[in-house]
C-alpha positions in Angstrom: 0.0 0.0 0.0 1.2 3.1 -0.9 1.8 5.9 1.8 1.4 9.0 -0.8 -1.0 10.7 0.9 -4.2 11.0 -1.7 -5.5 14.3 -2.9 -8.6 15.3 -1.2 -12.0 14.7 -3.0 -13.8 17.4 -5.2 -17.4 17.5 -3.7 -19.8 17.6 -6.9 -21.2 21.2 -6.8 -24.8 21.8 -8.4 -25.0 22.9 -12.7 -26.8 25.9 -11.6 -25.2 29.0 -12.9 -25.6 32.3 -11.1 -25.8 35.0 -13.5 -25.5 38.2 -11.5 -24.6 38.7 -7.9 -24.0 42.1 -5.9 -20.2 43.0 -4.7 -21.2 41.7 -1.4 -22.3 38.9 -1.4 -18.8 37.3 -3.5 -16.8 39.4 -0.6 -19.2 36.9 2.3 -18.0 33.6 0.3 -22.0 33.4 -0.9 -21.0 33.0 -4.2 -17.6 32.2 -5.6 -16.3 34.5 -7.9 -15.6 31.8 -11.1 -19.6 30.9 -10.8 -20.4 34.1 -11.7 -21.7 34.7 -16.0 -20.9 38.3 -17.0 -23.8 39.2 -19.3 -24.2 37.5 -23.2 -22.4 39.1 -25.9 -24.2 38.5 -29.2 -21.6 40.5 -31.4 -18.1 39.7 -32.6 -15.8 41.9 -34.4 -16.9 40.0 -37.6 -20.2 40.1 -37.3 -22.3 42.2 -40.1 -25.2 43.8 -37.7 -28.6 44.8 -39.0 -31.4 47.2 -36.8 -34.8 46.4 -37.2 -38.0 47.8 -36.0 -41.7 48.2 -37.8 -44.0 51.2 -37.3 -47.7 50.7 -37.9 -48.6 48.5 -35.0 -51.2 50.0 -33.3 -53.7 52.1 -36.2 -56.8 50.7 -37.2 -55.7 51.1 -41.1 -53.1 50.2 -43.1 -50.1 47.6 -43.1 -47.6 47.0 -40.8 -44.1 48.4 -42.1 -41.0 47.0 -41.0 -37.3 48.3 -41.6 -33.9 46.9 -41.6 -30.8 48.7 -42.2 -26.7 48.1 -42.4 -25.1 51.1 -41.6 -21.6 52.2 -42.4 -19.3 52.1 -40.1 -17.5 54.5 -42.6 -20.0 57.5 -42.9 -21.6 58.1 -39.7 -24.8 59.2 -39.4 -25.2 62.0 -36.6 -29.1 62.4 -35.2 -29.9 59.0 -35.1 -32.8 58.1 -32.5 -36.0 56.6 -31.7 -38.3 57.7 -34.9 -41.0 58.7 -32.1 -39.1 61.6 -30.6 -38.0 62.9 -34.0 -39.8 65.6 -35.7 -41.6 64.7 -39.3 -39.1 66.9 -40.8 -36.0 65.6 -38.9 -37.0 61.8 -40.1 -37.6 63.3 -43.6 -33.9 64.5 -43.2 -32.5 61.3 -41.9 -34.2 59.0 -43.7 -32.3 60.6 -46.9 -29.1 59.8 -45.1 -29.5 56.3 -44.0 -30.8 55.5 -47.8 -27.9 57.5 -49.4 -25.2 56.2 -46.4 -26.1 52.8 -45.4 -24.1 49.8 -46.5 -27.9 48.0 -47.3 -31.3 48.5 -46.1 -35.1 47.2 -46.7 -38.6 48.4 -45.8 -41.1 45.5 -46.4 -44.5 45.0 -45.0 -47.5 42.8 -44.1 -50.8 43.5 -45.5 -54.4 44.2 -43.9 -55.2 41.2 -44.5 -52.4 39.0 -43.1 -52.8 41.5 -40.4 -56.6 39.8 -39.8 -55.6 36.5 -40.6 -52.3 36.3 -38.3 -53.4 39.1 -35.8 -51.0 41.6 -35.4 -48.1 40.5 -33.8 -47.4 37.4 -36.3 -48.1 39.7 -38.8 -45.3 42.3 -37.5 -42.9 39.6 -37.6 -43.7 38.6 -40.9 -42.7 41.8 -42.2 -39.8 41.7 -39.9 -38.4 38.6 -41.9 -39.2 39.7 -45.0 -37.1 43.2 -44.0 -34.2 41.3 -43.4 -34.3 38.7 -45.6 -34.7 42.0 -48.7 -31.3 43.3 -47.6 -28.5 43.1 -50.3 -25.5 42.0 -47.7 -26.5 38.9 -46.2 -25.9 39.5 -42.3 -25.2 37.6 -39.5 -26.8 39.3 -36.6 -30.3 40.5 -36.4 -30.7 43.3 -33.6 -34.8 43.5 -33.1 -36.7 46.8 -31.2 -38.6 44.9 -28.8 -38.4 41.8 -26.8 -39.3 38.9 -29.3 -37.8 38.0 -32.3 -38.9 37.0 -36.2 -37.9 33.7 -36.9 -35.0 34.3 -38.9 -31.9 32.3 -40.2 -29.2 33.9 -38.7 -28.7 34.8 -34.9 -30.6 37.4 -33.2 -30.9 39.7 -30.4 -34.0 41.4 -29.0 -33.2 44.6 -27.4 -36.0 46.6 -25.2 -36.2 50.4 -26.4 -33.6 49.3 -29.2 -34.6 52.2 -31.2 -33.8 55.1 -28.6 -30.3 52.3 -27.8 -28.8 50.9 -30.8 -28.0 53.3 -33.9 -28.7 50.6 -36.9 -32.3 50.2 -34.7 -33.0 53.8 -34.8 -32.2 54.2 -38.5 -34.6 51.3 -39.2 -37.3 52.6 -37.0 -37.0 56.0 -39.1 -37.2 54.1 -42.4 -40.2 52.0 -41.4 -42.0 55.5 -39.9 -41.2 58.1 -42.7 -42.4 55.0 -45.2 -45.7 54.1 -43.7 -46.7 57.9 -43.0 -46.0 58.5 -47.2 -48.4 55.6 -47.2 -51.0 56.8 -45.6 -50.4 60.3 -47.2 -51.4 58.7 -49.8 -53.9 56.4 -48.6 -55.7 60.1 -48.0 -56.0 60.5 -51.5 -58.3 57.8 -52.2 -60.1 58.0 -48.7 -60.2 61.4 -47.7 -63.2 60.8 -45.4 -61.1 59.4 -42.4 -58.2 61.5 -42.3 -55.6 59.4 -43.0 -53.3 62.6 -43.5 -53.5 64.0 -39.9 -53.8 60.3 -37.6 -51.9 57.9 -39.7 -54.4 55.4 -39.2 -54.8 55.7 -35.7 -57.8 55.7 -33.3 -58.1 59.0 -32.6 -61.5 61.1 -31.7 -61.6 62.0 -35.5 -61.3 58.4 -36.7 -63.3 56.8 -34.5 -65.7 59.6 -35.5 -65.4 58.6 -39.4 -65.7 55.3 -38.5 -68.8 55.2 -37.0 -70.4 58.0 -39.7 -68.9 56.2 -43.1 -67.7 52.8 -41.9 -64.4 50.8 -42.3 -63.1 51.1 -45.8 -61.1 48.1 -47.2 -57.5 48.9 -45.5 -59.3 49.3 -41.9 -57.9 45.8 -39.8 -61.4 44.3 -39.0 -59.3 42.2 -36.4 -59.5 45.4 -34.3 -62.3 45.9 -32.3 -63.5 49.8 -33.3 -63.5 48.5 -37.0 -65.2 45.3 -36.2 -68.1 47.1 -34.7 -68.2 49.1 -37.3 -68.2 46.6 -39.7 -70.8 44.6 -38.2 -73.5 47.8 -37.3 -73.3 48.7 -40.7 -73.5 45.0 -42.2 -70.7 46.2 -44.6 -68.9 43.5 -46.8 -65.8 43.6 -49.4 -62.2 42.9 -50.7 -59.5 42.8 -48.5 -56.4 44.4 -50.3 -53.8 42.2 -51.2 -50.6 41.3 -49.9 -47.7 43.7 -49.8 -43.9 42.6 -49.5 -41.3 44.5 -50.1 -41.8 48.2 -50.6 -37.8 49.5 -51.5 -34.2 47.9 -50.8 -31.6 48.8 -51.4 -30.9 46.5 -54.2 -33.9 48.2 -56.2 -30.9 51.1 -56.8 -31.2 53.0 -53.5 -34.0 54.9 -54.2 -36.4 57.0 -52.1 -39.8 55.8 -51.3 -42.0 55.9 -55.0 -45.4 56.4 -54.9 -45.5 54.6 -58.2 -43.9 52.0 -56.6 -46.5 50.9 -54.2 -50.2 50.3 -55.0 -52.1 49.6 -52.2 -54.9 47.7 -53.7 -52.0 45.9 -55.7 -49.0 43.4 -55.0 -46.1 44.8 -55.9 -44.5 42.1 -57.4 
């Protein structure tokens, strides 16, 4: 028998991973300093990162518009922030940068009526994908505005108020606003009753109003409850429009948003 004294045993510690701890309680011997996980890093130094966001979620008309953008690292854009808190005329201003400056961007959407047959949230990450899946340069992180993510092929990271956080986010949420507003601009022209022009789509005193006087037209999202009612008191029936895709990319030669380019009673493919 051998008199080499043996090593002591390892006791078997638990899988559990603690993922944050306070100062203190590694100085008490709580927690040991080598169990603690510093937070995820999605990114490498290789990685080509796209923003996305949508705008459109919450009006009673109209698709949802989605955005995603590659910005260059080479020509900086200065301004950049949450669409929201931007004036029209600052968006206006940006949005010709990030199209003129970015290394690749798309603005897709999903249509009234995907928006009745998914509901709405599907239907925003529909349009998501179909963003980011337009872009010219394939990339290989997806940084999303909110805290789910479209089912995408490559990796991606949902990030809570992204668009106020994360440059390439805030560019996308600017494309995806100043896009859908020119939509409903001209949405206005063809349906002047409802005011598309001053709400956008949304529910306010003046829609509702309009609503209840004229009834839905066909890009109001029956799915939501002030159209439904609408729909149904007045007994109204008719086409849903068809489904929209991709609005602009960059691959269609970087050009601004065409009202030629987008029928709203017509695919545009």
């Amino acid at each position: 028998m051998s008199d080499t004294p043996r090593a002591p045993r390892r006791t078997k510690k638990a899988a559990a991973v603690v993922v944050a701890a306070s100062p203190e309680a590694v100085q008490s011997g709580a927690i040991e300093p080598g169990s603690i996980q510093p937070g995820f890093n999605f990114e490498s130094p290789v990685d080509i990162v796209c923003g996305v966001d949508e705008a459109g979620r919450g009006p009673l008309a109209g698709p949802v518009v989605a955005a995603a953008v590659i910005l260059n690292p080479k020509r900086r854009i200065r301004g950049l922030d949450d669409s929201k808190v931007l004036s029209a005329k600052k968006r206006e201003e940006l949005y010709d940068k990030i199209v003129e400056r970015s290394l690749a961007y798309c603005v897709a959407s999903a249509s009234v009526e995907e928006i009745d047959t998914l509901n709405i949230l599907h239907a925003t990450m529909l349009a998501m994908r179909r963003a980011v899946e337009g872009l010219s340069i394939v990339p290989t992180l997806a940084k999303i505005d909110g805290n789910r993510c479209p089912t995408l092929s490559i990796r991606s990271e949902a990030i809570v108020s992204g668009d106020a956080l994360v440059p390439c986010i805030s560019a996308a949420s600017i494309l995806a606003k100043v896009t859908r507003d020119r939509m409903l601009l001209q949405l206005h022209q063809d349906f002047p009753l409802y005011g598309f022009d001053a709400h956008a789509g949304y529910g306010t005193p003046q829609h509702l109003s309009a609503l209840r006087e004229h009834g839905p037209c066909l890009h109001h999202r029956r799915s939501f409850a002030p159209v439904r009612e609408a729909h149904l008191r007045l007994g109204l029936q008719g086409a849903v429009p068809a489904s929209a895709v991709v609005i602009m990319s960059s691959q269609q030669g970087g050009a601004a948003f065409d009202e030629a380019s987008f029928d709203l009673d017509q695919p545009p493919f």
